[in-house]
mmJSON file of the N, C-alpha and C atoms, coordinates in Angstrom:
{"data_MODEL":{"atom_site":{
"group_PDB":["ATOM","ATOM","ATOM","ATOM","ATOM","ATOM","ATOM","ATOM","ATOM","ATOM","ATOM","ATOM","ATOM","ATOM","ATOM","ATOM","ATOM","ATOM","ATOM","ATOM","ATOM","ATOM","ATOM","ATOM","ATOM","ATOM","ATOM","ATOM","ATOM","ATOM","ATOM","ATOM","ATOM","ATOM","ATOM","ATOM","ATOM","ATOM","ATOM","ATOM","ATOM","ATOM","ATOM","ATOM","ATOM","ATOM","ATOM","ATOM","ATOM","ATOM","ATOM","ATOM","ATOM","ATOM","ATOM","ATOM","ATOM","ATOM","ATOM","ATOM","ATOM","ATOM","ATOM","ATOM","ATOM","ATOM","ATOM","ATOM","ATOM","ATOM","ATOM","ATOM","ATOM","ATOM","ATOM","ATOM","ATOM","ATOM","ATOM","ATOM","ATOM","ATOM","ATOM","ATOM","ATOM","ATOM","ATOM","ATOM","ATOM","ATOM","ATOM","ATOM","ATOM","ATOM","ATOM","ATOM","ATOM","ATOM","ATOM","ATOM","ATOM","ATOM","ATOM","ATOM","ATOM","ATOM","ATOM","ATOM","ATOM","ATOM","ATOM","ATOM","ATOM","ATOM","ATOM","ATOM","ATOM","ATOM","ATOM","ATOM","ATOM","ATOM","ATOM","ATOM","ATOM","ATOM","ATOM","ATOM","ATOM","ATOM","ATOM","ATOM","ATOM","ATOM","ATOM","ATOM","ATOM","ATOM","ATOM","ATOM","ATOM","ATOM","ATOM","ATOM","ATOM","ATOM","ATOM","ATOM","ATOM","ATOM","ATOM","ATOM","ATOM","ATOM","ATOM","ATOM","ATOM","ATOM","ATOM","ATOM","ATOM","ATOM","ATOM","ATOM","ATOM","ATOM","ATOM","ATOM","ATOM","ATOM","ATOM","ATOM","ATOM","ATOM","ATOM","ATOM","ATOM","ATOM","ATOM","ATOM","ATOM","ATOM","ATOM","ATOM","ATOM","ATOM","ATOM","ATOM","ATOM","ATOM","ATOM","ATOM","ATOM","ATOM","ATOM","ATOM","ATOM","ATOM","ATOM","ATOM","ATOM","ATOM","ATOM","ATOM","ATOM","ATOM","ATOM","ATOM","ATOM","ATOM","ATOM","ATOM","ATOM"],
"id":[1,2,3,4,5,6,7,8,9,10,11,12,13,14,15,16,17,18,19,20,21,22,23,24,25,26,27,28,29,30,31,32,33,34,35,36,37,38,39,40,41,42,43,44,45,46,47,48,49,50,51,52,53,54,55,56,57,58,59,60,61,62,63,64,65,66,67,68,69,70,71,72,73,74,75,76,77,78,79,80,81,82,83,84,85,86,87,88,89,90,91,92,93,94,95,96,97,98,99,100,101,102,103,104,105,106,107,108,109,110,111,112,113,114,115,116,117,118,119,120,121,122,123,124,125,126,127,128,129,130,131,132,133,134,135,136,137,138,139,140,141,142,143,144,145,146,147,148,149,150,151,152,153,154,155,156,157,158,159,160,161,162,163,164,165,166,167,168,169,170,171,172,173,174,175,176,177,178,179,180,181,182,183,184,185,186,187,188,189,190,191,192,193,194,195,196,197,198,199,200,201,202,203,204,205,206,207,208,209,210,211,212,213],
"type_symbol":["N","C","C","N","C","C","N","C","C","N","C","C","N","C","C","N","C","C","N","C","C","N","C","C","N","C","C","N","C","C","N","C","C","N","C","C","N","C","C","N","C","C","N","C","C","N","C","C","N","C","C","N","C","C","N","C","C","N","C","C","N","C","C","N","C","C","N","C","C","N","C","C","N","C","C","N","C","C","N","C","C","N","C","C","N","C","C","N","C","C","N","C","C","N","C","C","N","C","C","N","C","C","N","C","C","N","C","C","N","C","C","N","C","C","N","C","C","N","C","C","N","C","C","N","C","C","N","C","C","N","C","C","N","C","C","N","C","C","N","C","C","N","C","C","N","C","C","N","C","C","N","C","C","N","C","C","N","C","C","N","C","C","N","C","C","N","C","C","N","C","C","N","C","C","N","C","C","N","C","C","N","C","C","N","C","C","N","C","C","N","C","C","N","C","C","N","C","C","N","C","C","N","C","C","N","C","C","N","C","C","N","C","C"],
"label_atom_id":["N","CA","C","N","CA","C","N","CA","C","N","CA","C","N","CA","C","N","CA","C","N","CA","C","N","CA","C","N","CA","C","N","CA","C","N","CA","C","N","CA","C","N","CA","C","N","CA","C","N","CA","C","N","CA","C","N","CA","C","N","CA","C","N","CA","C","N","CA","C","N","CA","C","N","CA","C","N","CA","C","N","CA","C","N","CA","C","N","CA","C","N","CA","C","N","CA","C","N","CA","C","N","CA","C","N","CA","C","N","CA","C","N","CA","C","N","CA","C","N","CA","C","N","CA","C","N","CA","C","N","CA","C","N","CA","C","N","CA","C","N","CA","C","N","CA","C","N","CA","C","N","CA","C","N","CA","C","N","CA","C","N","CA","C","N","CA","C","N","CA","C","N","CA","C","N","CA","C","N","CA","C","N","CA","C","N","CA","C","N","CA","C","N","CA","C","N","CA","C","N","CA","C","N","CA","C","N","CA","C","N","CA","C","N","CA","C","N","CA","C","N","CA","C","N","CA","C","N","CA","C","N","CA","C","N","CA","C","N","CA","C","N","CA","C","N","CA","C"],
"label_alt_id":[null,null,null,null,null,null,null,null,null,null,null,null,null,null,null,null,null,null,null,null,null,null,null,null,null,null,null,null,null,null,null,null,null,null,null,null,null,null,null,null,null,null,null,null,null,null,null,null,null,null,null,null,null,null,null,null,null,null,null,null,null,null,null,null,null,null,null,null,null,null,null,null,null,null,null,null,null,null,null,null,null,null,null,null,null,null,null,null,null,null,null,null,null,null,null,null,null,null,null,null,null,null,null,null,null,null,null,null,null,null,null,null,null,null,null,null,null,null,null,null,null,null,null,null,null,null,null,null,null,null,null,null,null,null,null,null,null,null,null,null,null,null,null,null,null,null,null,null,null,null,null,null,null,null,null,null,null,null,null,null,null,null,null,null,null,null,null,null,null,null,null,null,null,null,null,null,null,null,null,null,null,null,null,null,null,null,null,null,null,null,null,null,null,null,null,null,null,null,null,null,null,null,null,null,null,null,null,null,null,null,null,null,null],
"label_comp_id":["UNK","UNK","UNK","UNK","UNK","UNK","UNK","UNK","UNK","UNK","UNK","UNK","UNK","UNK","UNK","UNK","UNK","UNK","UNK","UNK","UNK","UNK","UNK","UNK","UNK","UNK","UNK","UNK","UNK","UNK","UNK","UNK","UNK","UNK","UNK","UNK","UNK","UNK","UNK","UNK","UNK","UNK","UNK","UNK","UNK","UNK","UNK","UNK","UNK","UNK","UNK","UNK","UNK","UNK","UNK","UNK","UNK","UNK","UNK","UNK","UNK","UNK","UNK","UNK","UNK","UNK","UNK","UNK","UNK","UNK","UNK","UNK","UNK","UNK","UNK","UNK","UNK","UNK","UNK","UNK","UNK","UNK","UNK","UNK","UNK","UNK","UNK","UNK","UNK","UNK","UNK","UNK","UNK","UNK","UNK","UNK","UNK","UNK","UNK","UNK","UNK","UNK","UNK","UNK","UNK","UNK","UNK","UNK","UNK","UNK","UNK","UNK","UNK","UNK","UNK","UNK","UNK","UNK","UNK","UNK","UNK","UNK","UNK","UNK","UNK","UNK","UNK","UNK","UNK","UNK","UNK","UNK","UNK","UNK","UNK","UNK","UNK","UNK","UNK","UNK","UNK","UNK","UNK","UNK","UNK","UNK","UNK","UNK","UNK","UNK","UNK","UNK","UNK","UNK","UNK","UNK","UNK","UNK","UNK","UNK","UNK","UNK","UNK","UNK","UNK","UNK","UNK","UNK","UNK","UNK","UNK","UNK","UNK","UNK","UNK","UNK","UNK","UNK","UNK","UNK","UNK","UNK","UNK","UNK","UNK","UNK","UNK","UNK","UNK","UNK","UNK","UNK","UNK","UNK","UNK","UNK","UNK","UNK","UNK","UNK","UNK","UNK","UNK","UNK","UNK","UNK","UNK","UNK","UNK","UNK","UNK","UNK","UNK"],
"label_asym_id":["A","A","A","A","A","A","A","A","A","A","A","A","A","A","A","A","A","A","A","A","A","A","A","A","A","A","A","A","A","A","A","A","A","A","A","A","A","A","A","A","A","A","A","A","A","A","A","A","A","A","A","A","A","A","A","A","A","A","A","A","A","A","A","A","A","A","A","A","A","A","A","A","A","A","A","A","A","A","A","A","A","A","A","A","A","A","A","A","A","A","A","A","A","A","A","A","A","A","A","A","A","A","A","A","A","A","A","A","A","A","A","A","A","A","A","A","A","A","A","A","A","A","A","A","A","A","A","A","A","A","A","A","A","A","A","A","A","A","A","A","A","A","A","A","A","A","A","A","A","A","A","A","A","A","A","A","A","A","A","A","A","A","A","A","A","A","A","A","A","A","A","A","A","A","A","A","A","A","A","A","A","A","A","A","A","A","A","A","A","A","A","A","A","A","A","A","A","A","A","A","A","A","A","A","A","A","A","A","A","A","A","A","A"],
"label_entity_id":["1","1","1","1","1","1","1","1","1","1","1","1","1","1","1","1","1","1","1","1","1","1","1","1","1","1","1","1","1","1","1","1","1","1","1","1","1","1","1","1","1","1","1","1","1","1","1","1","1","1","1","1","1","1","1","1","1","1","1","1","1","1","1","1","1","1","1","1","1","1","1","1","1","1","1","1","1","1","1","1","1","1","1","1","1","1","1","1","1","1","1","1","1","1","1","1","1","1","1","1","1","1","1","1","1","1","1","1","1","1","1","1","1","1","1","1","1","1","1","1","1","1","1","1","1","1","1","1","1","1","1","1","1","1","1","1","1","1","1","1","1","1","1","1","1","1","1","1","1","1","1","1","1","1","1","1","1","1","1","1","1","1","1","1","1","1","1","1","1","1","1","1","1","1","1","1","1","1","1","1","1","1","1","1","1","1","1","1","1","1","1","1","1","1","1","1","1","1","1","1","1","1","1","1","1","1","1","1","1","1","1","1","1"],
"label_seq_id":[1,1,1,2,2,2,3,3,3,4,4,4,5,5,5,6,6,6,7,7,7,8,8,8,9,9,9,10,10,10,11,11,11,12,12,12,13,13,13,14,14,14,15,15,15,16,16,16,17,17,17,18,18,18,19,19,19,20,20,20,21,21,21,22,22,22,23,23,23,24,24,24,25,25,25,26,26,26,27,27,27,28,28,28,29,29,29,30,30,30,31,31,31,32,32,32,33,33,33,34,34,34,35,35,35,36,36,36,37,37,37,38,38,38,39,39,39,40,40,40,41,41,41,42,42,42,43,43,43,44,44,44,45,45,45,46,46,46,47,47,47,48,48,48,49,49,49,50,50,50,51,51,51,52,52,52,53,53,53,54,54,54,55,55,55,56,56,56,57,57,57,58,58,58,59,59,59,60,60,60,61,61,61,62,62,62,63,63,63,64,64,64,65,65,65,66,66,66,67,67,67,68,68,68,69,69,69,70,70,70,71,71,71],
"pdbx_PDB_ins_code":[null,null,null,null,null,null,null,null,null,null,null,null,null,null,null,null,null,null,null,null,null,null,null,null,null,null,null,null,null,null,null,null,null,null,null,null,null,null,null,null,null,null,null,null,null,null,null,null,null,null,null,null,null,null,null,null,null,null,null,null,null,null,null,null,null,null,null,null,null,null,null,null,null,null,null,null,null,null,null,null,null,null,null,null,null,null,null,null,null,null,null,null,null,null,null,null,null,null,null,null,null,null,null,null,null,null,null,null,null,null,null,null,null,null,null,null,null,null,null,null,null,null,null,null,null,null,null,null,null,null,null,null,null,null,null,null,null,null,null,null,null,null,null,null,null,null,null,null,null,null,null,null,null,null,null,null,null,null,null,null,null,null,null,null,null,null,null,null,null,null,null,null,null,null,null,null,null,null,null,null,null,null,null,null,null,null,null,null,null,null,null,null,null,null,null,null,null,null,null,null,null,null,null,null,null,null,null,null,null,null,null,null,null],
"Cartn_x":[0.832,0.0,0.872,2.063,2.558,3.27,3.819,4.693,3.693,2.636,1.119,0.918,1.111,0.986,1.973,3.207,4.03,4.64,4.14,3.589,2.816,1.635,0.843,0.945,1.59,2.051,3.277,4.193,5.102,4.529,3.881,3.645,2.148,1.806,0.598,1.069,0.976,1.734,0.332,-0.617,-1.972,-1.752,-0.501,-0.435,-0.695,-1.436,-1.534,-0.144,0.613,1.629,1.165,1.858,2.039,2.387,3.127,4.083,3.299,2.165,1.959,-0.137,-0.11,-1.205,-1.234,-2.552,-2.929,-3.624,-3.575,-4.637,-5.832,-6.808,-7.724,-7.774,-6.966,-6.964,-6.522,-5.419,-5.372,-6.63,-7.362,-8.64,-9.542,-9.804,-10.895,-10.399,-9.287,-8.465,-8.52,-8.695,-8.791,-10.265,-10.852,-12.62,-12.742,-12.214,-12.514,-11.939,-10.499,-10.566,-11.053,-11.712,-12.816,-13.69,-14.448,-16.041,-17.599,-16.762,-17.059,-17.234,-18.865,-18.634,-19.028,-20.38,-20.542,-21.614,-20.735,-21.23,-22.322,-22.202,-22.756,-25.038,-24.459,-25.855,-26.653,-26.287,-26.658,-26.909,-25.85,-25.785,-27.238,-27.807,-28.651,-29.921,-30.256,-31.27,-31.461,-30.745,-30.696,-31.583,-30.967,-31.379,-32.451,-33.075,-34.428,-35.122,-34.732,-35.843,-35.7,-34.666,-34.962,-35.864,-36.073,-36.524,-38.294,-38.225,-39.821,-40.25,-39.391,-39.961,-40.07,-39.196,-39.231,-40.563,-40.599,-42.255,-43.36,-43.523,-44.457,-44.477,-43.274,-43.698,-43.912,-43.73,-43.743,-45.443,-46.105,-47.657,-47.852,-47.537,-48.23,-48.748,-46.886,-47.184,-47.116,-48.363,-48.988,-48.072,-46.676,-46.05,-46.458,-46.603,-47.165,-48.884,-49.347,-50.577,-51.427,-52.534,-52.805,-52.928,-53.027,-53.639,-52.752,-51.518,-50.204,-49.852,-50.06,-49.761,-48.92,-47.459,-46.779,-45.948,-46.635,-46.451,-46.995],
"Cartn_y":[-1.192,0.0,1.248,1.294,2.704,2.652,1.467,1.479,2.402,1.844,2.648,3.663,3.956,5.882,6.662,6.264,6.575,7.208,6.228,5.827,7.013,7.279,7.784,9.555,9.427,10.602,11.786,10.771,11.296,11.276,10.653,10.795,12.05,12.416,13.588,15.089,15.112,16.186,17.524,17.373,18.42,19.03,19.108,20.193,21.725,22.174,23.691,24.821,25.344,26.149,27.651,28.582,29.847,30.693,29.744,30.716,30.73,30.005,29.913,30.557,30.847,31.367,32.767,33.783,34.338,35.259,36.36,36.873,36.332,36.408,35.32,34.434,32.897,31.97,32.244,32.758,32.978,33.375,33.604,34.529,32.949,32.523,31.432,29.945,29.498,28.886,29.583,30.308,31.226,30.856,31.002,31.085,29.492,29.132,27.36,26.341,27.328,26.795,27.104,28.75,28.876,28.757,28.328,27.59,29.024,30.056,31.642,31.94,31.749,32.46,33.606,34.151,35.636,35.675,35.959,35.864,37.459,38.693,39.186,39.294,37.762,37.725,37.552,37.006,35.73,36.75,38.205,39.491,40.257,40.014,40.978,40.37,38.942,38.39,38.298,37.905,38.397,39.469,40.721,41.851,42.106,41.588,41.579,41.007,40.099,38.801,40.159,40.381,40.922,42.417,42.72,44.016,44.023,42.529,42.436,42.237,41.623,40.897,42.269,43.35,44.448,45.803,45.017,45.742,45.169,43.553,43.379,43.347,43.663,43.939,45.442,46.195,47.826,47.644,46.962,46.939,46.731,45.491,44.949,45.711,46.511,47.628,48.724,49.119,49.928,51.234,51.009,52.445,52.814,51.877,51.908,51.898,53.083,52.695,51.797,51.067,50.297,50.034,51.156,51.427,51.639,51.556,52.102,50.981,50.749,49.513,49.639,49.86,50.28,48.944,47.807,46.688,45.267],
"Cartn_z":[0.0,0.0,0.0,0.77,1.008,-0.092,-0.873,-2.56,-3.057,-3.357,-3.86,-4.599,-2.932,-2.345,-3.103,-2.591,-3.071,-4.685,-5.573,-6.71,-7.168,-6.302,-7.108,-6.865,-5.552,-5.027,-6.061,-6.301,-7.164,-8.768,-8.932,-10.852,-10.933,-9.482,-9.76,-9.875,-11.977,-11.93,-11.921,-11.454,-11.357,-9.861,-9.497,-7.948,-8.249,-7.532,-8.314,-6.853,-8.59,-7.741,-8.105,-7.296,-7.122,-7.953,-8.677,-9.658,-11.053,-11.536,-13.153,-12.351,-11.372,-10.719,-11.265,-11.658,-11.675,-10.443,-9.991,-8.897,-8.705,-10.258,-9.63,-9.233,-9.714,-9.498,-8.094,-7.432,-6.103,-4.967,-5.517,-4.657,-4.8,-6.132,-5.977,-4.901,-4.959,-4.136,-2.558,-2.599,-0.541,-0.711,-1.792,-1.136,-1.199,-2.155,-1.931,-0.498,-0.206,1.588,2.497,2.682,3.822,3.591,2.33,1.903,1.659,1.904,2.015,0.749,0.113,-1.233,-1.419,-0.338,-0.465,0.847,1.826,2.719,3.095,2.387,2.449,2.266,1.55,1.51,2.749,3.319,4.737,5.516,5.589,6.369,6.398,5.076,4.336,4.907,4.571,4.703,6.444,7.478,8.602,9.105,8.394,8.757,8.377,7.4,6.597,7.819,7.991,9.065,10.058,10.796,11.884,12.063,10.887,10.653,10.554,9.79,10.255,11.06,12.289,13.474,14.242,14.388,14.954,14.762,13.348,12.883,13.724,13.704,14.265,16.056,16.413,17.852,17.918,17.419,17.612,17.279,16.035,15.405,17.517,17.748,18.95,19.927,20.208,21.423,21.062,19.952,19.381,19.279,19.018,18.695,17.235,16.274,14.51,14.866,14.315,14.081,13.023,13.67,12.963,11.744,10.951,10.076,8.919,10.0,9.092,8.716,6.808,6.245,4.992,5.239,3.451,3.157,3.774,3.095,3.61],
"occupancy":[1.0,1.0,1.0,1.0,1.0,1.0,1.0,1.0,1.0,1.0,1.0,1.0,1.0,1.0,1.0,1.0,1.0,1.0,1.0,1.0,1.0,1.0,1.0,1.0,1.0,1.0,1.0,1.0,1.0,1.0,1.0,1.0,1.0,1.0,1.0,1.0,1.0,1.0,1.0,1.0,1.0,1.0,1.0,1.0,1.0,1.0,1.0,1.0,1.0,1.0,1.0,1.0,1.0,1.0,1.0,1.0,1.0,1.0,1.0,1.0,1.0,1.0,1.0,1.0,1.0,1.0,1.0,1.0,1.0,1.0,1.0,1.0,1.0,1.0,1.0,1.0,1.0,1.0,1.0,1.0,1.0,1.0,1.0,1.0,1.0,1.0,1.0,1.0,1.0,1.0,1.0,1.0,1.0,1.0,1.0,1.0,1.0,1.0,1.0,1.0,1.0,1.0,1.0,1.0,1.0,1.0,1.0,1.0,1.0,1.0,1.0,1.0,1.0,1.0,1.0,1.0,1.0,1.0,1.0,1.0,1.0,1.0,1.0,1.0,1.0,1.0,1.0,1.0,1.0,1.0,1.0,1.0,1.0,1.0,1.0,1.0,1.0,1.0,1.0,1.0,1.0,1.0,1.0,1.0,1.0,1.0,1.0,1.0,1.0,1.0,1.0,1.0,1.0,1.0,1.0,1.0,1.0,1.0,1.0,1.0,1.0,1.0,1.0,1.0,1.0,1.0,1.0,1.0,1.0,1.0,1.0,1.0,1.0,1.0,1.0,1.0,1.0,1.0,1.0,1.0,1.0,1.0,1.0,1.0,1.0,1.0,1.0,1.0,1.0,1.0,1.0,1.0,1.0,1.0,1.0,1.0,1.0,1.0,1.0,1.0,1.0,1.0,1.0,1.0,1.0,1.0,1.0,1.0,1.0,1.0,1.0,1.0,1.0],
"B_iso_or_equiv":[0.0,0.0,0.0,0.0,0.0,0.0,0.0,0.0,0.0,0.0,0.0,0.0,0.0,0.0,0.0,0.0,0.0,0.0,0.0,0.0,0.0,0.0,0.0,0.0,0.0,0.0,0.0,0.0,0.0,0.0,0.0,0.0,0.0,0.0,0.0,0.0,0.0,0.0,0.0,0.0,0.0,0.0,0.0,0.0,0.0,0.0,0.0,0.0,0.0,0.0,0.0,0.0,0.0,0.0,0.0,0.0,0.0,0.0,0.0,0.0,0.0,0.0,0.0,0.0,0.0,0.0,0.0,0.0,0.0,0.0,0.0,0.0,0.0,0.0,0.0,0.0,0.0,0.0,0.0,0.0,0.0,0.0,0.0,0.0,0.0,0.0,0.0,0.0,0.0,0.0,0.0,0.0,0.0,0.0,0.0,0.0,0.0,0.0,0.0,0.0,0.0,0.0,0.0,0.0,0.0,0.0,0.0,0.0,0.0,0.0,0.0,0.0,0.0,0.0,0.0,0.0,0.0,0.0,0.0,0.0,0.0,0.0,0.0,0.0,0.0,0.0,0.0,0.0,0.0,0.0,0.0,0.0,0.0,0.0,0.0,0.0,0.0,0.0,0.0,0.0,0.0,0.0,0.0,0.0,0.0,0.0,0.0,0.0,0.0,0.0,0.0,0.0,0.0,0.0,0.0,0.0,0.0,0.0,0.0,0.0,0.0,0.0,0.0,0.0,0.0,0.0,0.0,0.0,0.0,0.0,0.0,0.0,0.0,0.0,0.0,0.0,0.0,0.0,0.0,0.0,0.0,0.0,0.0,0.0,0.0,0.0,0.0,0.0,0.0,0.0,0.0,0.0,0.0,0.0,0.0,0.0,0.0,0.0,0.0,0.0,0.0,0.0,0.0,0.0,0.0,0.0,0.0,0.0,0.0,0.0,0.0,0.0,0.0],
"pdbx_formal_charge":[null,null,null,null,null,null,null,null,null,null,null,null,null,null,null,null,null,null,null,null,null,null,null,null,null,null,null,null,null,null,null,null,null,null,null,null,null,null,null,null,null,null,null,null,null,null,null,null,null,null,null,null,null,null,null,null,null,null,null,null,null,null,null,null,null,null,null,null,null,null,null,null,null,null,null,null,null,null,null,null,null,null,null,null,null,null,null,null,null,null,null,null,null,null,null,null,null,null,null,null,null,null,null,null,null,null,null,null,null,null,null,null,null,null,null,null,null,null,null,null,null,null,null,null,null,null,null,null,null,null,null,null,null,null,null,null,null,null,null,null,null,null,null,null,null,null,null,null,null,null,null,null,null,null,null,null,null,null,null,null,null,null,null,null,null,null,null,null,null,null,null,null,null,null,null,null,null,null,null,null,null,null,null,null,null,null,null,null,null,null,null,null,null,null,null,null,null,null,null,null,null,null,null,null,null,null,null,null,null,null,null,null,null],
"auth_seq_id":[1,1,1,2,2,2,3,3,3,4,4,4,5,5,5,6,6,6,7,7,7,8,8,8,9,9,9,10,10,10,11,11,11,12,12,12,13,13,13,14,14,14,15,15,15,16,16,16,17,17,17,18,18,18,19,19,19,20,20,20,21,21,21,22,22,22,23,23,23,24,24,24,25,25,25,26,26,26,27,27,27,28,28,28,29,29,29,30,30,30,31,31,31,32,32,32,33,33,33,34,34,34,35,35,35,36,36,36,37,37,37,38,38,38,39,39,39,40,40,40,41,41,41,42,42,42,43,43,43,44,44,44,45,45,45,46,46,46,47,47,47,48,48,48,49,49,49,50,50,50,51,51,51,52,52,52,53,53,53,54,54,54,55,55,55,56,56,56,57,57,57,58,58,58,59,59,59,60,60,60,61,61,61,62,62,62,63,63,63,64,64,64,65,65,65,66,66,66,67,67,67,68,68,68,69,69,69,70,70,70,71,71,71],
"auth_comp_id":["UNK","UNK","UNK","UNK","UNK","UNK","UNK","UNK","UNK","UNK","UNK","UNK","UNK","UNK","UNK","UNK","UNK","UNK","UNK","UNK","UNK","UNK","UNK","UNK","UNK","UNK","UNK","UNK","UNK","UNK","UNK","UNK","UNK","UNK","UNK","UNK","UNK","UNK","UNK","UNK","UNK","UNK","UNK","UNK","UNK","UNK","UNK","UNK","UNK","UNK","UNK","UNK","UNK","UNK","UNK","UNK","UNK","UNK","UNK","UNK","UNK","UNK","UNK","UNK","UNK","UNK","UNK","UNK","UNK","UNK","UNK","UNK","UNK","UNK","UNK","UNK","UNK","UNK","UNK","UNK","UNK","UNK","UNK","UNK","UNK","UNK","UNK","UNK","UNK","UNK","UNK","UNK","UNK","UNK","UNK","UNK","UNK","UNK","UNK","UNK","UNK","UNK","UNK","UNK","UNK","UNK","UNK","UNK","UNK","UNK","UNK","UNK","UNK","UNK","UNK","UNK","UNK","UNK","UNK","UNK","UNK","UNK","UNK","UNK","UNK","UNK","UNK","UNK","UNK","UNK","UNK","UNK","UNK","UNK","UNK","UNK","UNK","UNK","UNK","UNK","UNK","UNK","UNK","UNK","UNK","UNK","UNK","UNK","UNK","UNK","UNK","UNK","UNK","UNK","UNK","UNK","UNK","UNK","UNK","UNK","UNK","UNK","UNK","UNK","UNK","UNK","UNK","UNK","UNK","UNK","UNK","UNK","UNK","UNK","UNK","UNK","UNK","UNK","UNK","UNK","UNK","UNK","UNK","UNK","UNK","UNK","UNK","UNK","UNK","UNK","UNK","UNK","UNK","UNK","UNK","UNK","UNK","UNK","UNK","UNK","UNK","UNK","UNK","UNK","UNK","UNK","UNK","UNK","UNK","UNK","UNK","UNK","UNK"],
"auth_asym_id":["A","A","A","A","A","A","A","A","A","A","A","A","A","A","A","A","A","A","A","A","A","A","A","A","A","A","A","A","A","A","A","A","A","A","A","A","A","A","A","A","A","A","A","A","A","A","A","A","A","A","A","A","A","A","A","A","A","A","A","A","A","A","A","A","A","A","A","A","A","A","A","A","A","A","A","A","A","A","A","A","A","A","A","A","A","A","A","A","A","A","A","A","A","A","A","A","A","A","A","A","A","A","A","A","A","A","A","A","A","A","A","A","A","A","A","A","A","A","A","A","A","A","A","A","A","A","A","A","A","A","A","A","A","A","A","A","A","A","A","A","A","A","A","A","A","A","A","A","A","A","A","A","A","A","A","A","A","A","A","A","A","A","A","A","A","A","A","A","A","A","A","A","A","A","A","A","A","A","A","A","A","A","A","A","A","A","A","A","A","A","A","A","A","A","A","A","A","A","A","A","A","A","A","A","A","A","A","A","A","A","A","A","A"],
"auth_atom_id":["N","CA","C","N","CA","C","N","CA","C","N","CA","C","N","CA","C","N","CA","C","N","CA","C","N","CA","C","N","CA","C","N","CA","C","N","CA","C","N","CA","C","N","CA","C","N","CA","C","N","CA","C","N","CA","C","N","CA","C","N","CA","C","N","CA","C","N","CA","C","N","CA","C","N","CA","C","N","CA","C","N","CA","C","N","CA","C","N","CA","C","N","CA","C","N","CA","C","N","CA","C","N","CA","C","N","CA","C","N","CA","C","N","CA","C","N","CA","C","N","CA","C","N","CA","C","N","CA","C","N","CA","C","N","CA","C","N","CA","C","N","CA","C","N","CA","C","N","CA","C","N","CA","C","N","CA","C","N","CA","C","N","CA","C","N","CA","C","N","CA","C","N","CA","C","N","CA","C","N","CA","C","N","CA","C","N","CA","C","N","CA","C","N","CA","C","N","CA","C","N","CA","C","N","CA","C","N","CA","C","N","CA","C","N","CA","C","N","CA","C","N","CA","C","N","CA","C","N","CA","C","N","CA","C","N","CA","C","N","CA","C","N","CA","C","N","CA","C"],
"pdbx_PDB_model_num":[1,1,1,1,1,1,1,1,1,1,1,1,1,1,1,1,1,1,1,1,1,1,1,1,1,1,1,1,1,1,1,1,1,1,1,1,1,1,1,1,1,1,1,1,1,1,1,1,1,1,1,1,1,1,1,1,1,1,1,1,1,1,1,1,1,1,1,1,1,1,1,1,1,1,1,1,1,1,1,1,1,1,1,1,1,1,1,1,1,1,1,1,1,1,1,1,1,1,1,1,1,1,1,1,1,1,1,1,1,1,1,1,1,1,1,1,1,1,1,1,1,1,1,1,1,1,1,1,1,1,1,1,1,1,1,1,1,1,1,1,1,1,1,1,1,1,1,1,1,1,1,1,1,1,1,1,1,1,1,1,1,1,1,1,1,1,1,1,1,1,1,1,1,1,1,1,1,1,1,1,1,1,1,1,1,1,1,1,1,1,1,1,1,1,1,1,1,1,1,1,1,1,1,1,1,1,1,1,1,1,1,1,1]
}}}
């Protein structure tokens, strides 16, 4: 098994190096090891959720009047 390895270790010439890398290719390789593809979304939608929930307790304890409906 470790002949194998060995074997298959040395004849894998698909290692990706530094030097024939581009900036992008550098950037997609960082996002492919922290798994982070746009985390700004996740930020957004958050704040969405939390923004309605803050509507409907203000509706509750009647600081919005009832009547007040712009969505």
């Amino acid at each position: 098994i470790l002949s194998k390895y060995q074997e298959m270790e040395n004849g894998d010439q698909s290692v990706f190096t530094h030097h024939e890398a581009t900036h992008a290719d550098i950037e997609y390789e960082k996002e492919l090891r922290t798994g982070v593809k746009n985390p700004i979304w996740g930020k957004i939608i958050i704040l969405l959720i939390g923004l309605v929930i803050l509507r409907f307790i203000a509706k509750g304890l009647g600081f919005l009047p009832q009547d007040f409906e712009p969505f």
